[in-house]
N, C-alpha and C positions, 0 to 999 in steps of 0.2 A: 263174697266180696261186696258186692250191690247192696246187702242186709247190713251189715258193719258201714258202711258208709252211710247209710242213711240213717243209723244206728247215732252214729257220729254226729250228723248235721241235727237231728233231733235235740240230742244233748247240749249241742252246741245253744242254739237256739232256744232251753227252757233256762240255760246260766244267765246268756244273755238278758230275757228278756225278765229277769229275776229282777236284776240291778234297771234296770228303768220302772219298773212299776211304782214303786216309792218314789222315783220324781214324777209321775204320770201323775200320780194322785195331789203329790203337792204343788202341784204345778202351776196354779190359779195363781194369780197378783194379788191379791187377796192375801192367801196363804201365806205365798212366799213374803209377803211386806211383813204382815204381822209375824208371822215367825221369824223372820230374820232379826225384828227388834226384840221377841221374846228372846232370845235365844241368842243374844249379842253380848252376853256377860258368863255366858255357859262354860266352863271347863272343858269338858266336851261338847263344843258345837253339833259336829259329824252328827251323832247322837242325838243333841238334845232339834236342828234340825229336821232330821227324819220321822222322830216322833211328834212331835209338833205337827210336823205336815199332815203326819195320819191323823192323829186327832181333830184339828183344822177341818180336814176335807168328811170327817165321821159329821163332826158335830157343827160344823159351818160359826164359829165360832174359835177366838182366842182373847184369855184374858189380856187385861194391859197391865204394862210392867216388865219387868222382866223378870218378875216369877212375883209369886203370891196373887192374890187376886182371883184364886179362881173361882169362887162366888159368883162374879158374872157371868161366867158358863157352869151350867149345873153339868151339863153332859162332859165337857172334859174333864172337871174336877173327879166326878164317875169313873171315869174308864181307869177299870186296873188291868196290871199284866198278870200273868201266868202267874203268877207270886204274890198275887192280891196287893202289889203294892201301886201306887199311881202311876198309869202308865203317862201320860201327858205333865211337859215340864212345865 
């Protein structure tokens, strides 16, 4: 009973702290400014967002605009996902 319970609170705790990590990371004023303007025309916000953040806090940089531009940052225009295709919006 004592093992399933802390079984429990384990799991509990690695969900949880899933969903804050990605705000942790974007979490600088920095960030969040410039990606909230990048990222203010986006279709999918939620998304374009998140990615933003992580790219943002990799590469301490975000182009201006709300999309193109990414010449000003060599490192985000770089980073691809799993699919080789650009991961930063």
């Amino acid at each position: 009973m004592m093992t399933l319970n802390f079984a429990t609170l384990l799991l509990m705790a690695l969900v949880l702290t899933s969903f804050l990590i990605p705000a942790t990371i974007a979490g600088s004023d920095f960030c969040d400014s410039k990606c909230n303007f990048r990222c203010s025309k986006a279709g999918r916000q939620d998304r374009c967002l998140k990615y933003c953040g992580i790219c943002c806090a990799d590469c301490h940089c975000v182009p201006s605009g709300t999309s193109g531009n990414k010449d000003e940052c060599p490192c985000y225009r770089d980073k691809k996902n799993s699919k080789g295709g650009p991961k930063c919006p």
